[in-house]
C-alpha positions as a LaTeX table, in Angstrom:
\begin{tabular}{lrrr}
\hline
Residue & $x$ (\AA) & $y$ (\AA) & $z$ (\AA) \\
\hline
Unk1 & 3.77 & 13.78 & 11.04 \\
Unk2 & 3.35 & 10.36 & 12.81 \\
Unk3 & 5.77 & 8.39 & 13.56 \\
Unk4 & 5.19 & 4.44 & 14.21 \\
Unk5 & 6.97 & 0.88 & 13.24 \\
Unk6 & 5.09 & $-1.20$ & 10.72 \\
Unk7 & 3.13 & $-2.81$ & 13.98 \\
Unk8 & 1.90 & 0.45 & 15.00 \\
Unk9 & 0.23 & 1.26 & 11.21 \\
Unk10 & $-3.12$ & 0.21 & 12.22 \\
Unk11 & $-3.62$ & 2.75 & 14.99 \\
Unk12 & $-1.41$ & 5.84 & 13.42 \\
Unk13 & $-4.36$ & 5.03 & 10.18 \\
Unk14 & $-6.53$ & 5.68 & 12.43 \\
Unk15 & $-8.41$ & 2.54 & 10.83 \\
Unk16 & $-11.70$ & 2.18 & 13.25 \\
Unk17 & $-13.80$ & $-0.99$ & 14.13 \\
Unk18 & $-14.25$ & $-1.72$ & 9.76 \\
Unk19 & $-12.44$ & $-0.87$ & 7.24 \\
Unk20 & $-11.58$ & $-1.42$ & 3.89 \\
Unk21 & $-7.74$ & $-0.32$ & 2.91 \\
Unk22 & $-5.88$ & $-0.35$ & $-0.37$ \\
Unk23 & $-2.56$ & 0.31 & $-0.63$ \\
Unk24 & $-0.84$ & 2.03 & $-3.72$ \\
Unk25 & 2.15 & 2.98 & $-4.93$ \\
Unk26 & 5.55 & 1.57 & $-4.06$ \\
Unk27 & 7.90 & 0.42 & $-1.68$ \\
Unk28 & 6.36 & $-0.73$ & 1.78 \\
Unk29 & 3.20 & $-2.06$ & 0.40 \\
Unk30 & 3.35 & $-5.71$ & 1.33 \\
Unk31 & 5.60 & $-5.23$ & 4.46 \\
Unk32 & 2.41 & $-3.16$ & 5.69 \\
Unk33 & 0.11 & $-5.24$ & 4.23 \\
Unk34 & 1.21 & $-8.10$ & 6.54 \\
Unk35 & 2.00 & $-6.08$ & 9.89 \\
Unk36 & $-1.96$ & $-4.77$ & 9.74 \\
Unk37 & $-2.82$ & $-8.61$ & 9.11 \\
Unk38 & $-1.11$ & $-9.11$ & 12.45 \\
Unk39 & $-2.11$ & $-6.40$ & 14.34 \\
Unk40 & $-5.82$ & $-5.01$ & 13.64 \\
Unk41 & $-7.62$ & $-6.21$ & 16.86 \\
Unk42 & $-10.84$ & $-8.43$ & 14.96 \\
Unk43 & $-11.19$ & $-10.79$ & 11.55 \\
Unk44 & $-8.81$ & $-9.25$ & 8.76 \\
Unk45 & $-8.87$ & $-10.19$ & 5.16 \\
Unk46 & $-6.07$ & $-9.72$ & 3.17 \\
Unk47 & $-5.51$ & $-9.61$ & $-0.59$ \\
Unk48 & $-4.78$ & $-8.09$ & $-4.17$ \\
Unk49 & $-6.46$ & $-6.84$ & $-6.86$ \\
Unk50 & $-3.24$ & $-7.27$ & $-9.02$ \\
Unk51 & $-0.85$ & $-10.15$ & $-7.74$ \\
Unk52 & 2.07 & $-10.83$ & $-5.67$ \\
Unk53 & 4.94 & $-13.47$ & $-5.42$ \\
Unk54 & 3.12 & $-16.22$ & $-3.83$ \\
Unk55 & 6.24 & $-16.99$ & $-1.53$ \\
Unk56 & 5.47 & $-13.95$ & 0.19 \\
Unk57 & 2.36 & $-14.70$ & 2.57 \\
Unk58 & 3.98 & $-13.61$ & 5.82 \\
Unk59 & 3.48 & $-16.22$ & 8.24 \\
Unk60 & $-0.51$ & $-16.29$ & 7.76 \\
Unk61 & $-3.04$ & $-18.97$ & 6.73 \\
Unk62 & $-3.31$ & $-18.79$ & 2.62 \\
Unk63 & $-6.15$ & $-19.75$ & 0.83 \\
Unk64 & $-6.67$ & $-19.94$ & $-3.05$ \\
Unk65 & $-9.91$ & $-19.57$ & $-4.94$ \\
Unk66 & $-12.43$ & $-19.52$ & $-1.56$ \\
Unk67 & $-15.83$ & $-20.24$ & $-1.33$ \\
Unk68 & $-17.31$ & $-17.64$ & 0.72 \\
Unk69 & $-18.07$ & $-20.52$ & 3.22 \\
Unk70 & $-14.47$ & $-20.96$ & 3.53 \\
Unk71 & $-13.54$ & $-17.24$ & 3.82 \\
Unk72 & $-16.17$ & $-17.12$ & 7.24 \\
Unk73 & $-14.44$ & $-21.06$ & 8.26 \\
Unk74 & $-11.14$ & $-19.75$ & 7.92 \\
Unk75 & $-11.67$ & $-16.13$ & 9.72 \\
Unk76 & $-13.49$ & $-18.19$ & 12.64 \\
Unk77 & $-10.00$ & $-20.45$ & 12.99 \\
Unk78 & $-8.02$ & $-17.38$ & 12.52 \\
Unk79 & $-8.15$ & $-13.22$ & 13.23 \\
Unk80 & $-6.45$ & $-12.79$ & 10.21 \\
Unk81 & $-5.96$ & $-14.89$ & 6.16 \\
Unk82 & $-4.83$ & $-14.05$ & 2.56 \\
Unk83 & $-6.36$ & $-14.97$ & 0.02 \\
Unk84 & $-5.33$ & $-15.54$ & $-3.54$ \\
Unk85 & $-7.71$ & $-16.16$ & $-6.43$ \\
Unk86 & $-5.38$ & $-18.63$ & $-8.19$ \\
Unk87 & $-1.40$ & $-18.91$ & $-8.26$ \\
Unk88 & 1.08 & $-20.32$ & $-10.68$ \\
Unk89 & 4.87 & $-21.33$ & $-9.94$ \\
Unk90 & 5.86 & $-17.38$ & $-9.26$ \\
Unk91 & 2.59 & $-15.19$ & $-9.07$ \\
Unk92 & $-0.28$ & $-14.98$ & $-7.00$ \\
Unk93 & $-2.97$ & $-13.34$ & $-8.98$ \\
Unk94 & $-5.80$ & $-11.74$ & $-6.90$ \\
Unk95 & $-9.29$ & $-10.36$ & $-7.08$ \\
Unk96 & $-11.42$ & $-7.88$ & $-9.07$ \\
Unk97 & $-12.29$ & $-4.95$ & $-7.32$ \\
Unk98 & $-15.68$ & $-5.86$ & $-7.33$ \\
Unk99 & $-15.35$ & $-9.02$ & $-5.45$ \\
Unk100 & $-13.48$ & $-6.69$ & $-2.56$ \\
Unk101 & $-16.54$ & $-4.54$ & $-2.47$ \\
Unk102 & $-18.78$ & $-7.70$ & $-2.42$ \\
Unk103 & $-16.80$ & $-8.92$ & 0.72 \\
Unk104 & $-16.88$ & $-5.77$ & 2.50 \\
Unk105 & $-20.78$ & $-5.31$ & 1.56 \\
Unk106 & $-21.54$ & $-8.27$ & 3.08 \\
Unk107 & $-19.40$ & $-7.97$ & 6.23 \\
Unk108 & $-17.36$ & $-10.80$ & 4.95 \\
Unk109 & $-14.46$ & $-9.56$ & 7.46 \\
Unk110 & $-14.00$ & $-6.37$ & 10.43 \\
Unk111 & $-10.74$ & $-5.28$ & 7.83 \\
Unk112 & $-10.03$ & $-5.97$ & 4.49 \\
Unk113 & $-6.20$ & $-5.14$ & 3.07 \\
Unk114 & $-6.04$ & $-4.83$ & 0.04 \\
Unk115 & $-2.51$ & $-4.39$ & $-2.14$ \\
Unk116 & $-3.80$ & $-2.50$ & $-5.18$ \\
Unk117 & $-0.52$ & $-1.76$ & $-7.04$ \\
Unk118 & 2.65 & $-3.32$ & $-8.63$ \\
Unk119 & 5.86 & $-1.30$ & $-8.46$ \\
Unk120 & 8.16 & $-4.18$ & $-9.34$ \\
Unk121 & 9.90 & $-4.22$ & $-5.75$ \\
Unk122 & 10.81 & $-0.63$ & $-6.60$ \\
Unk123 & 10.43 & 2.30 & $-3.94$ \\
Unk124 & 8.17 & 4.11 & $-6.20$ \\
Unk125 & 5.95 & 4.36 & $-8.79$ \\
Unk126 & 3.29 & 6.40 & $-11.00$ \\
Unk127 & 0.11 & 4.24 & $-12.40$ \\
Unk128 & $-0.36$ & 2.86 & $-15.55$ \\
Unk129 & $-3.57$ & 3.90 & $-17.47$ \\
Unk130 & $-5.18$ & 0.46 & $-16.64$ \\
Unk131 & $-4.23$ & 1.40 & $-12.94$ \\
Unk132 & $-4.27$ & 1.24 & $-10.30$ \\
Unk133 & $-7.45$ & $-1.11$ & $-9.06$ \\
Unk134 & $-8.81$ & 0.81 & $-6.39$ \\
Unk135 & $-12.02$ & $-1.10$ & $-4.81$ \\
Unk136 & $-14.74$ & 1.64 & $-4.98$ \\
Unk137 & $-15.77$ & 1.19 & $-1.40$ \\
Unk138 & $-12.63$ & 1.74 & $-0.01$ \\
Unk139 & $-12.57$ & 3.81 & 3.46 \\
Unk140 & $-8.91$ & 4.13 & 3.54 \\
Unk141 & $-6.41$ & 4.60 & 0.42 \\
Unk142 & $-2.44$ & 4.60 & 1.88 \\
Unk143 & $-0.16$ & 5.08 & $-1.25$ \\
Unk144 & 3.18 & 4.15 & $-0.25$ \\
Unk145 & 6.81 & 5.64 & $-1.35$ \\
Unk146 & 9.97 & 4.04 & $-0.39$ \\
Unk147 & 12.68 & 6.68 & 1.88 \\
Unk148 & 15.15 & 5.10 & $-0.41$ \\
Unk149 & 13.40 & 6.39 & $-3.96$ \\
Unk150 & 14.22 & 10.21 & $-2.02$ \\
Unk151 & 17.15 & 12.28 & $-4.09$ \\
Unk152 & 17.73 & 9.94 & $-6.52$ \\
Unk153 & 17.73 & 10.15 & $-10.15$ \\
Unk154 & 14.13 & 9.08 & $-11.31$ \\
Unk155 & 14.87 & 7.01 & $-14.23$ \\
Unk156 & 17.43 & 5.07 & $-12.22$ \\
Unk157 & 15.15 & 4.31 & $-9.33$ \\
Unk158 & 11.50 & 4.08 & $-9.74$ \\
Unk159 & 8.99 & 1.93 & $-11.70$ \\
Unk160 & 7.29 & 3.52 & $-14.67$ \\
Unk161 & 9.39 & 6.97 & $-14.60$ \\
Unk162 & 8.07 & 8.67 & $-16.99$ \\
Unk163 & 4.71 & 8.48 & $-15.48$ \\
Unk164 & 6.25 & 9.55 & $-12.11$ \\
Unk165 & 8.06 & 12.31 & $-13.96$ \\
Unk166 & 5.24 & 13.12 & $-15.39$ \\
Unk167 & 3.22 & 13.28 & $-12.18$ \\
Unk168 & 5.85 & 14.96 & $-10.84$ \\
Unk169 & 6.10 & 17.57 & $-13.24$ \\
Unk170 & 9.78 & 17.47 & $-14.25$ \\
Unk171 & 12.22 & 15.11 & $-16.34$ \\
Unk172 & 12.94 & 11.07 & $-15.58$ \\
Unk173 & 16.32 & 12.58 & $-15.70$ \\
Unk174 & 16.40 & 14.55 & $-12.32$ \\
Unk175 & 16.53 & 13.77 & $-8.96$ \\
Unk176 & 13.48 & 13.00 & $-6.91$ \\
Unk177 & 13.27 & 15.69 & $-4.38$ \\
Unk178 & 10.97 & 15.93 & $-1.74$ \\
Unk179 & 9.10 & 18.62 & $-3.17$ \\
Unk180 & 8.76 & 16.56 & $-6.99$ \\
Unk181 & 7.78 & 13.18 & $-4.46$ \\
Unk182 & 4.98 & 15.22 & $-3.00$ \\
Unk183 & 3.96 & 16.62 & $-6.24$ \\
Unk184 & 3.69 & 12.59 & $-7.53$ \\
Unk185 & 2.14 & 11.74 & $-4.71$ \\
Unk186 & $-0.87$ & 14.31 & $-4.86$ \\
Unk187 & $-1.34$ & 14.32 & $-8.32$ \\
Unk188 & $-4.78$ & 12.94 & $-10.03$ \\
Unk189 & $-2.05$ & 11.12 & $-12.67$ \\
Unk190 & $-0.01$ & 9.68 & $-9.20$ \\
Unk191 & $-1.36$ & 8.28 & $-6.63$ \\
Unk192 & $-4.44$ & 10.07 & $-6.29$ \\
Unk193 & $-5.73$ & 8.48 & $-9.37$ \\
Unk194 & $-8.67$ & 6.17 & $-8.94$ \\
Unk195 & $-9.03$ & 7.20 & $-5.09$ \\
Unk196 & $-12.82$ & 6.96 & $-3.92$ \\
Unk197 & $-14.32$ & 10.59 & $-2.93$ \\
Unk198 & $-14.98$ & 9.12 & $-0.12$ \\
Unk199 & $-11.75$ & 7.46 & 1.24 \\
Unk200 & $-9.64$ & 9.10 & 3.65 \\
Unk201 & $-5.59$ & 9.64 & 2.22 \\
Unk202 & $-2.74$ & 9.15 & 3.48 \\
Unk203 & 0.76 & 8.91 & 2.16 \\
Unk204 & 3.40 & 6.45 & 4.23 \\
Unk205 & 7.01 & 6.81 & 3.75 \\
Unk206 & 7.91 & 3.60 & 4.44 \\
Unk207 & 11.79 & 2.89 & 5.81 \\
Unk208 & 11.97 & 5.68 & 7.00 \\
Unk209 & 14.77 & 7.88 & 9.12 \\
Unk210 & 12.47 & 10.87 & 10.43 \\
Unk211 & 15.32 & 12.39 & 11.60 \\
Unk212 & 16.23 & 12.56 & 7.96 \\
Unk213 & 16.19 & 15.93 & 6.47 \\
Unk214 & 14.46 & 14.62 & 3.16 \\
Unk215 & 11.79 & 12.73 & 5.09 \\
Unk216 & 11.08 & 15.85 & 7.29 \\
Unk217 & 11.01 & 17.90 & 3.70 \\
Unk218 & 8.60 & 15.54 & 2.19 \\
Unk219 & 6.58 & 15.55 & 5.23 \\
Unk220 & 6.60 & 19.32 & 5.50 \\
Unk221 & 5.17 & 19.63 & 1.56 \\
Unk222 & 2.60 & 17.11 & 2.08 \\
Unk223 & 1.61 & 18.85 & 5.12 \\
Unk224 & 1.67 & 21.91 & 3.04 \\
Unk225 & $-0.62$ & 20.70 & 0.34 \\
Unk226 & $-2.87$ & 19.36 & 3.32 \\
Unk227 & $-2.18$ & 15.40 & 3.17 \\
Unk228 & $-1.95$ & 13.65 & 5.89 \\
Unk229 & 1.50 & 11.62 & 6.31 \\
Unk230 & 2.49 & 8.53 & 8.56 \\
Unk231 & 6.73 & 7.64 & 8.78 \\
Unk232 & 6.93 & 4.04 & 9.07 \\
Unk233 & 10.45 & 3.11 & 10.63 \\
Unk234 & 12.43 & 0.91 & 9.33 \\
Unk235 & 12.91 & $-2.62$ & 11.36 \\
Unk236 & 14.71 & $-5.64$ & 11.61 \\
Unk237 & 11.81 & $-7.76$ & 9.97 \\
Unk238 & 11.09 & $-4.96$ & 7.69 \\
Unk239 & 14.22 & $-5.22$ & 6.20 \\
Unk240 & 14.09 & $-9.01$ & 5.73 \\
Unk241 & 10.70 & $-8.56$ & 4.22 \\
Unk242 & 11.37 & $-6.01$ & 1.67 \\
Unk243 & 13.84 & $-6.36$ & $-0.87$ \\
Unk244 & 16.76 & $-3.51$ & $-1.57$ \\
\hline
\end{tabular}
């Protein structure tokens, strides 16, 4: 287990000098989307394949519908942008997968984030069969859960719960234990769906106490079932960014 704040992501990822990163699943997502804008060291591109409010751009430079002349403009102005491929008066839609693996192909930036999954603000979730819209050359895949989704009831608490139930191999109608979060979380119908061969996972429990006996159980089955795991504490800004 490694512990870090939301800054500290970037080097407990273990991300290199290039890298391409999608993150999945739910809660913690776009919190860590934003802290590795800030903090990888060299030019970082940030985006979605599915979309995101399009109040939430975390301080950074925003574009909409980029050349790729303006992409390289923007990245020499700035270490780090988002980029939306349109927006209208709530959403920000983003970017086929292809298009990420175009950028990255062509060495449009050092890092490109990419937020690959909706969970509806929730701390969880289990994809859709349209989902979720992993770019094939990703060289890291991070699927997110939420501290907070840990011992509750599943139906009450996570987005899509039959498909995390499902994943998790029990009913929407029991609690989320560590051991049925890990299950989810490994599971070719959870969050390893879609992940590249080649990609290096990693789950981050995001919010997190890791003096918290759930946390430390979740951790100890992932470790179990050979995954590596990253427990993002909780901060001030990290609880302004992410909604209960």
């Amino acid at each position: 287990m490694r512990v870090t704040d939301p800054a500290g992501t970037a080097q407990a990822l273990g991300l290199g000098s290039r890298s391409l990163v999608a993150l999945v699943g739910g809660g913690g997502k776009t919190t860590l989307l934003f802290a590795l804008g800030r903090n990888l060291p060299a030019r970082t591109l940030l985006t979605t394949t599915t979309r995101m409010g399009c109040d939430r751009t975390g301080g950074l430079p925003c574009l909409i519908g980029p050349t790729d002349n303006d992409l390289a403009a923007a990245l020499d102005r700035d270490d780090a942008v988002l980029v939306w491929r349109t927006t209208d008066e709530r959403k920000a839609l983003g970017f086929a997968p292809e298009e990420v693996d175009r950028w990255f192909a062509t060495g449009a930036a050092d890092h490109i984030v990419v937020e690959a999954d909706g969970a509806r603000r929730r701390p969880f979730t289990a994809p859709a069969p349209w989902e979720p819209p992993i770019p094939s050359s990703s060289t890291h895949v991070v699927a997110c859960i939420g501290a907070d989704a840990l011992g509750y009831v599943i139906a009450d608490r996570v987005h899509r719960p039959l498909r995390v139930a499902a994943a998790a191999g029990c009913s929407p109608y029991q609690r989320l234990t560590p051991t049925r979060a890990a299950a989810a979380l490994t599971s070719e119908v959870g969050m390893m769906k879609n992940v590249p061969r080649s990609a290096r996972f990693t789950v981050a429990v995001a919010g997190a106490d890791p003096d918290d006996p759930q946390v430390q159980d979740l951790v100890a089955e992932l470790d179990r079932r050979q995954t590596e795991s990253v427990v993002v504490v909780r901060t001030d800004e990290d609880r302004t960014a992410t909604p209960p």
